[in-house]
GUNURO-983549 format. One line per field, with one value per residue (C-alpha): residue number from 0; x negated, y, z. Coordinates in pm, 1 decimal, padded with zeros to 6 digits. Layout:
k	c(NUM  ...)
x	c(X  ...)
y	c(Y  ...)
z	c(Z  ...)
END
This chain:
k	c(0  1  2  3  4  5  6  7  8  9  10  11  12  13  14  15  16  17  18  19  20  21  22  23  24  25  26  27  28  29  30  31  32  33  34  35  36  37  38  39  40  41  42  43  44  45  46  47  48  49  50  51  52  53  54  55  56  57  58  59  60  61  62  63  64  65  66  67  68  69  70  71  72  73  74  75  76  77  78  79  80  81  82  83  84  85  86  87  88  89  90  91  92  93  94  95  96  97  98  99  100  101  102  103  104  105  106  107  108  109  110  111  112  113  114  115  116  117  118  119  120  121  122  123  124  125  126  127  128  129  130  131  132  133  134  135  136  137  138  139  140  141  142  143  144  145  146  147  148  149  150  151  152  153  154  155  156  157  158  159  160  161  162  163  164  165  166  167  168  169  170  171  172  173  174  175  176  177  178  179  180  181  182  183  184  185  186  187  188  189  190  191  192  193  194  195  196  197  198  199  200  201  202  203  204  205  206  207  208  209  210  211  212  213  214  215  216  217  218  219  220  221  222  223  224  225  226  227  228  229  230  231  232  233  234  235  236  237  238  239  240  241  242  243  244  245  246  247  248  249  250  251  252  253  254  255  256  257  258  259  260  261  262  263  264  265  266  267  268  269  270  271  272  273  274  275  276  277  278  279  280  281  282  283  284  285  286  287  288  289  290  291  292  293  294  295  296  297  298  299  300  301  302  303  304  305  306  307  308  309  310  311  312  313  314  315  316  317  318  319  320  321  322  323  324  325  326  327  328  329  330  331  332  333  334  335  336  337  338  339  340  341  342  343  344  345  346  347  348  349  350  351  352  353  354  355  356  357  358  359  360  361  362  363  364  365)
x	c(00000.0  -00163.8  00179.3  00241.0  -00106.7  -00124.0  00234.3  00347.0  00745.4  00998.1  01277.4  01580.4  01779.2  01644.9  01919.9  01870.8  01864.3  01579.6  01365.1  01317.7  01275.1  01033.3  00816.1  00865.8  00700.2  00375.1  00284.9  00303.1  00017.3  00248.4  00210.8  00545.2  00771.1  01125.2  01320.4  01598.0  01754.3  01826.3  01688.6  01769.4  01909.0  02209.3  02282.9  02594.6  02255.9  02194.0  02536.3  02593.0  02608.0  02340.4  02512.7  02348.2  02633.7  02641.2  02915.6  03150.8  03149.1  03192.3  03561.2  03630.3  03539.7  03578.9  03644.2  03245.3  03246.0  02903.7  02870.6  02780.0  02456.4  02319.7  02415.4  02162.4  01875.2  01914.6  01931.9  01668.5  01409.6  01466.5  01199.9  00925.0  01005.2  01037.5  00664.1  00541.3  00744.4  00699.3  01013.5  01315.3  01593.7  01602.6  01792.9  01995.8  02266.0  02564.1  02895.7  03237.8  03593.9  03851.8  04231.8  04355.7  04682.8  04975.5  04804.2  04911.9  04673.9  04412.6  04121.7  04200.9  04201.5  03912.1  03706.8  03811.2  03704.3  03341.8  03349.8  03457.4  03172.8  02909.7  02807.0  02778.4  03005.2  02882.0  02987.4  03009.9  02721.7  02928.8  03094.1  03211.4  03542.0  03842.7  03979.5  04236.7  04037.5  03710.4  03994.1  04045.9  03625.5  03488.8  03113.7  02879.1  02473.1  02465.6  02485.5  02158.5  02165.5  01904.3  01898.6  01965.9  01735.0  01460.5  01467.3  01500.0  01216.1  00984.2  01042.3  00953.4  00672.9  00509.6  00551.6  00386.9  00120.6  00067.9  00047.5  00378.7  00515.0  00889.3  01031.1  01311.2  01471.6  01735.4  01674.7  01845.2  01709.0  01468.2  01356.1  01046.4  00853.9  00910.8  01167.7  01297.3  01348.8  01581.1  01287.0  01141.0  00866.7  00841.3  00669.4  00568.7  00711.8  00714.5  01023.4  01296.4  01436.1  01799.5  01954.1  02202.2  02487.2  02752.3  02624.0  02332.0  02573.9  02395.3  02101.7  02252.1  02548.9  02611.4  02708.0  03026.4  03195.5  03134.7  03422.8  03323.2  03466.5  03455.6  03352.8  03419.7  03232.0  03212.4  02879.9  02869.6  02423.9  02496.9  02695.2  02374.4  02480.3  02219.1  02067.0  02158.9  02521.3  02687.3  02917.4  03286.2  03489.5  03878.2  04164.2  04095.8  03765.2  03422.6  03183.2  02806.8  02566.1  02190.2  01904.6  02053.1  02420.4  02730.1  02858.1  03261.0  03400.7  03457.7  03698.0  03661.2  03874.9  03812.9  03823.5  03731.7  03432.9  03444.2  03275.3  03523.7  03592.3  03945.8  04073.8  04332.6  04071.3  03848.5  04138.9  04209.3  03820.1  03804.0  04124.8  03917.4  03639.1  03783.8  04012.7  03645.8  03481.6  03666.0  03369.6  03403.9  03729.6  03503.8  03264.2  03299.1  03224.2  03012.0  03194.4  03012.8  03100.3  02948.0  03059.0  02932.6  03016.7  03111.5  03180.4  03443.8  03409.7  03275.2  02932.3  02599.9  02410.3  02095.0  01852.8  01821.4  02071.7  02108.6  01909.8  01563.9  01292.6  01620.7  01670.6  01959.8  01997.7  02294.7  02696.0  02665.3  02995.6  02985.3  02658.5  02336.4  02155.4  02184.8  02132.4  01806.2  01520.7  01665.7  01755.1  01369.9  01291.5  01472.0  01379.3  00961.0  01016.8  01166.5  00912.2  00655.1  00786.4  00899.9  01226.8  01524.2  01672.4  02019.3  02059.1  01919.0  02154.0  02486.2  02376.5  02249.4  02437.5  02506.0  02667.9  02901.8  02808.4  02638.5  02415.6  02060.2  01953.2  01685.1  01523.0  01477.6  01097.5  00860.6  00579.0  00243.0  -00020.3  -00359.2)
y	c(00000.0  00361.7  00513.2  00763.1  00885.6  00689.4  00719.0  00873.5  01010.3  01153.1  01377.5  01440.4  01734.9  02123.5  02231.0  02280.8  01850.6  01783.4  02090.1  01995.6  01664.8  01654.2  01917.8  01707.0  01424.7  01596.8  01714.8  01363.3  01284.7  01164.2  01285.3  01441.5  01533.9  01747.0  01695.6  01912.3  02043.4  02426.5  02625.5  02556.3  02927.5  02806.7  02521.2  02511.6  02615.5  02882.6  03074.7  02926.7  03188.7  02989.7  02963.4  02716.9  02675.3  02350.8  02485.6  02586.9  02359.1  02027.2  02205.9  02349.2  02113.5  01775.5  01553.4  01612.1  01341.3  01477.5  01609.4  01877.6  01752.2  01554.4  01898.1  02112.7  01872.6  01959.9  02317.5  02293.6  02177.1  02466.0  02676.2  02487.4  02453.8  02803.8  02888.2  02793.4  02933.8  03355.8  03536.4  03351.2  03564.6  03328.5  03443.1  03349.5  03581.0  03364.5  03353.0  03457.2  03369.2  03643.5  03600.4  03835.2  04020.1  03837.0  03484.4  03174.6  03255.0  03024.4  03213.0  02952.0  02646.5  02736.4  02823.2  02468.4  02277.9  02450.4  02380.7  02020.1  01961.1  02096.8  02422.4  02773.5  03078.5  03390.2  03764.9  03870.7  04162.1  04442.2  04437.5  04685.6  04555.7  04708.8  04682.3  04412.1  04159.8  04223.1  04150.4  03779.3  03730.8  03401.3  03372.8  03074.3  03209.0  02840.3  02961.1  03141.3  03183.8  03202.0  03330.5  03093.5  03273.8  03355.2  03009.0  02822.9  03037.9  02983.1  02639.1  02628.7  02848.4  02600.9  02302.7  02426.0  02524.6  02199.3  02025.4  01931.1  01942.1  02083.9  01924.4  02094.3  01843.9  01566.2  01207.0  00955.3  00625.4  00465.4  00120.8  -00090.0  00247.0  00466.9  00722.5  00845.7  01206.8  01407.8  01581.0  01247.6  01231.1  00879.7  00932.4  00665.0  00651.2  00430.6  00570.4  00795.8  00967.0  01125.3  01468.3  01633.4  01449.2  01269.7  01350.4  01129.4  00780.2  00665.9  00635.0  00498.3  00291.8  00450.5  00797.4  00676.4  00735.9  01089.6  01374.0  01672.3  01997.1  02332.5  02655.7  03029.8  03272.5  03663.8  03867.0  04219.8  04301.7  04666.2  04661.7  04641.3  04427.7  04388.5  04101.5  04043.7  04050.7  03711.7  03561.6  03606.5  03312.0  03344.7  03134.0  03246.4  03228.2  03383.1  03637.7  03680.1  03923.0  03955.1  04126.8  04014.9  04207.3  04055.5  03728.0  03634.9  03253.8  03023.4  02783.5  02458.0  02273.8  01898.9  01691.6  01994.0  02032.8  02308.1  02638.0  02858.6  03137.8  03225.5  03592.6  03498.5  03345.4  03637.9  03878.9  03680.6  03665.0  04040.9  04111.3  03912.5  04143.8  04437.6  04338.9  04253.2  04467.8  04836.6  04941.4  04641.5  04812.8  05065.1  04816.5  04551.6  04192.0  03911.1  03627.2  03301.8  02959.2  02590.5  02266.0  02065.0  01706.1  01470.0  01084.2  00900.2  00914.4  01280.9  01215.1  01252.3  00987.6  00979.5  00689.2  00376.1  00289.9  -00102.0  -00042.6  -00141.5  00149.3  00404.5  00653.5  00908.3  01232.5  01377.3  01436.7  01693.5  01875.5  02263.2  02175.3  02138.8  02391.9  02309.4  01924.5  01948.1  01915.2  01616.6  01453.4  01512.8  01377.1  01073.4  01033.6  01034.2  00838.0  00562.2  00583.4  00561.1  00250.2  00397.8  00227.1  00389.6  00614.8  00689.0  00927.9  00751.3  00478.0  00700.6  00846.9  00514.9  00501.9  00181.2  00221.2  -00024.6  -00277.3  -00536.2  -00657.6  -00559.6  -00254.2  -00358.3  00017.4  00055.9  -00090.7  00141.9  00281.0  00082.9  00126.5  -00029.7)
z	c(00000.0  -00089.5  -00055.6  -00335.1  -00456.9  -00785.7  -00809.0  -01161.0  -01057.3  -01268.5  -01127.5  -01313.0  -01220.5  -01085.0  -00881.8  -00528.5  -00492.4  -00734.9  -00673.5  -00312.1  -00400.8  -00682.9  -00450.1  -00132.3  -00385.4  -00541.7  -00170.8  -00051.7  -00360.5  -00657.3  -01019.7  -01060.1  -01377.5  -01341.1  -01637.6  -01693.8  -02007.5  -01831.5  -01633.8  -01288.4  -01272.8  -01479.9  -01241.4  -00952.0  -00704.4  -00888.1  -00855.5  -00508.1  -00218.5  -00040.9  00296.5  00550.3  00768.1  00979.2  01222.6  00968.0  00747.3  00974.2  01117.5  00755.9  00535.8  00726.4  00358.8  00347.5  00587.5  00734.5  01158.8  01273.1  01414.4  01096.8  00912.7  01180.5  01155.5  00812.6  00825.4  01062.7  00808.2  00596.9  00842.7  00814.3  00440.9  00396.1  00552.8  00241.9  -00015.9  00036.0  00053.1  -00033.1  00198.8  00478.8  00787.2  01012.2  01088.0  01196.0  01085.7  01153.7  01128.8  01127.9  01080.7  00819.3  00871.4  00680.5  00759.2  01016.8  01272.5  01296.6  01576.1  01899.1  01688.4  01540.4  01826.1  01945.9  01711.0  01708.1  02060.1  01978.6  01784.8  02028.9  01834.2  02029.6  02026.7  02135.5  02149.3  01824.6  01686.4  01569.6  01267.5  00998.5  01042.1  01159.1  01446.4  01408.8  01204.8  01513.4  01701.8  01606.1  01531.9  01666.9  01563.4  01619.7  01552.0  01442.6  01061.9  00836.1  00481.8  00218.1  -00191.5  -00393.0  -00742.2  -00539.9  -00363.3  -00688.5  -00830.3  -00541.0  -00533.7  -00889.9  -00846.7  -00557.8  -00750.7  -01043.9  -00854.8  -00690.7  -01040.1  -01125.8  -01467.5  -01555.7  -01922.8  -02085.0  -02205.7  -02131.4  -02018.8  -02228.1  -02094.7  -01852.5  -01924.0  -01824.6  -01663.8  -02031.7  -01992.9  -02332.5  -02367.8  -02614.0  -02757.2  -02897.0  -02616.1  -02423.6  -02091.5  -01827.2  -01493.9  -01193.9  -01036.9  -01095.0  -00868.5  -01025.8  -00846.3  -01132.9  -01075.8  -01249.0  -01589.4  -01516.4  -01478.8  -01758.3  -01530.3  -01208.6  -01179.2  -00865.1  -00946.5  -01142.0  -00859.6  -00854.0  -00887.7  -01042.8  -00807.2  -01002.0  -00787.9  -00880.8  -00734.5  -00766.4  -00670.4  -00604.1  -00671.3  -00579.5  -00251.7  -00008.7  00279.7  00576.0  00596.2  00957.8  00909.1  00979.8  00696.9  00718.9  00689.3  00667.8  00534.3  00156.7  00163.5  00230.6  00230.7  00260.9  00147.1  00157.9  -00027.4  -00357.2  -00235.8  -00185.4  -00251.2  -00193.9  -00326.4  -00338.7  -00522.0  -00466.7  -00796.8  -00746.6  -01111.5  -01296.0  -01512.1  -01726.1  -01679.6  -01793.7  -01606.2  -01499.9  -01462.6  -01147.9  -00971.5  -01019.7  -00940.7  -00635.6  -00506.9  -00574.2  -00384.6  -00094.4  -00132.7  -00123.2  00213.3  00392.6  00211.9  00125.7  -00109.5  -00313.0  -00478.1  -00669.1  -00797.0  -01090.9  -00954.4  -01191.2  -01214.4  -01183.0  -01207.3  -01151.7  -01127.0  -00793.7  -00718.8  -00422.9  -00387.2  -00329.4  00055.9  00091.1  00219.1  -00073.9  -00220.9  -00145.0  -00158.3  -00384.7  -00663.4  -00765.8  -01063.9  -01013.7  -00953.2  -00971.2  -00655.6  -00575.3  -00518.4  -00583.0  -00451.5  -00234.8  -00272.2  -00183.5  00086.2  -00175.3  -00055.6  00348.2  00284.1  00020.1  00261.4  00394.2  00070.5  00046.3  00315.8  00274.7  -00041.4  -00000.1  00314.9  00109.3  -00156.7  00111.2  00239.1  00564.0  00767.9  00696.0  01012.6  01116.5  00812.1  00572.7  00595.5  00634.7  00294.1  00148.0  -00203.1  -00176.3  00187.4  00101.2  -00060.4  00125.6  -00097.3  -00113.4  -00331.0  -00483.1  -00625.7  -00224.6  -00281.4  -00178.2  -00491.0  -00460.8  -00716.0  -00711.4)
END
């Protein structure tokens, strides 16, 4: 065993999911490839808001199947992570939940449910709200937030610099270590690890399964928001802003894939804005769109597929960003060799299936 330092690796996929990944790979010694046919700029990471919100999203978004402590060990590896990318926005601010005026009130049971699940609530900082919506605030500090361009572009940046090679092109097939490419090219590979979703079935039997859930999201670049303010959850939504302004979504529009925009939604997102935000109403919002995907039981797929040499990153519904370090993580650790932890197997992608998967073989290379 000599772990991954021989090891020629192919990621497929440079979203949020494979950029971690593949850089997670070339620091632990392997020769590492990202394929993918876009930049990852134009992927659902990069028009995500970039929220890392553990708290929140274990009592609002419970179908993700994921707790709240699994979520925070993963949010938690974003610092040391971070140390070695530059500037990529990341700060933890907190979030809020306010009950807008004209909605089922919703403040006690959802301070109860954060409670339930172990996170804090504190005062809230001040807020330029008014005074009824401060009035129904419950914040947890539990929540930080980073930019998704700048983190995609650093994380480019670093593997680049640490040898790695980035293909524009698409994968078509993978057999007997030679992985065809769209652009004629046939390069060798040991393993492959696969983090862009359900378009890559073709490479892993197990991401079939996968649901495709289209997200709209409008961003506001010239309404400066400190970077210290907490998000602000309510019933229709969000909103978070940072260096790169304000950011309010997002739909989430399970078993559709296309990226047309639609004007409601974007009337509807602005009307959001404006209620959380007054200044919003004199600015014109970008509309962006992507198209995320979750399994059949909520929680991602990460780890081996059946097929032989085959790994799996991929399925994280609206919570890429927050769970790539540990997809990462996972990920090398299984290519090392190293026995699978609590996480590992509750993100297995075989989960069910009793049998053994047999791309879980760790890369050795004399």
């Amino acid at each position: 065993m000599i772990g991954l330092s021989k090891a020629r690796l192919m990621v497929v996929g440079g979203g949020a999911l494979g950029a971690c990944t593949a850089l997670g790979l070339i620091r632990a010694g392997a020769r590492v490839t990202l394929v993918d046919s876009a930049p990852a700029t134009h992927s659902a990471s990069g028009v995500a808001a970039g929220m890392l919100a553990p708290a929140f999203e274990s009592v609002l978004d419970p179908q993700s199947g994921l707790s709240f402590d699994l979520l925070r060990r993963a949010r938690d590896l974003w610092t040391p992570l971070a140390q070695g990318l530059g500037e990529i926005g990341l700060h933890r601010g907190g979030g809020v939940w306010v009950d807008l005026p004209g909605c089922p009130p919703r403040r006690q049971t959802i301070a109860e449910a954060l409670e339930r699940i172990g996170a804090r609530i504190a005062r809230p900082p001040p807020l330029a709200l008014d005074s009824a919506l401060a009035a129904t605030a419950v914040f947890t500090p539990e929540e930080a937030r980073l930019e998704p361009l700048a983190t995609l572009s650093a994380l480019d940046h670093a593997f680049r610099a640490e040898g790695g090679e980035v293909v524009r092109a698409r994968l078509e097939a993978m057999e007997g270590g030679w992985a065809s490419l769209s652009d004629g090219r046939r390069l060798a590979a040991d393993a492959l690890v696969v983090a862009a979703g359900a378009q890559s079935a073709h490479l892993a039997p197990e991401l079939a399964q996968l649901i495709p859930i289209k997200g709209q999201i409008l961003s506001y670049p010239d309404l400066t928001v400190p970077v210290a303010t907490p998000a602000l959850r309510c019933a229709q939504g969000y909103a978070v802003g940072g260096a790169d302004g304000l950011k309010v979504g997002a739909t989430m529009e399970a078993g559709v894939r296309d990226l047309t925009i639609d004007p409601e939604v974007t009337e509807r997102l602005h009307a959001l804005a404006v209620r959380l935000y007054p200044g919003a109403a004199a600015l014109t919002p970008r509309a962006g769109v992507g198209v995320r995907a979750a399994s059949a039981d909520g929680r991602p797929l990460i780890g081996p597929s059946a097929r032989e040499g085959v790994w799996i990153a991929a399925g994280a519904r609206r919570n890429g960003w927050l769970l790539a370090p540990l997809a990462a993580q996972i990920i090398v650790a299984g290519l090392q060799g190293h026995e699978a932890n609590d996480d590992a197997a509750l993100l297995h992608p075989r989960r069910n299936d009793a049998r053994p998967a047999t791309g879980a073989a760790a890369i050795s290379r004399d």
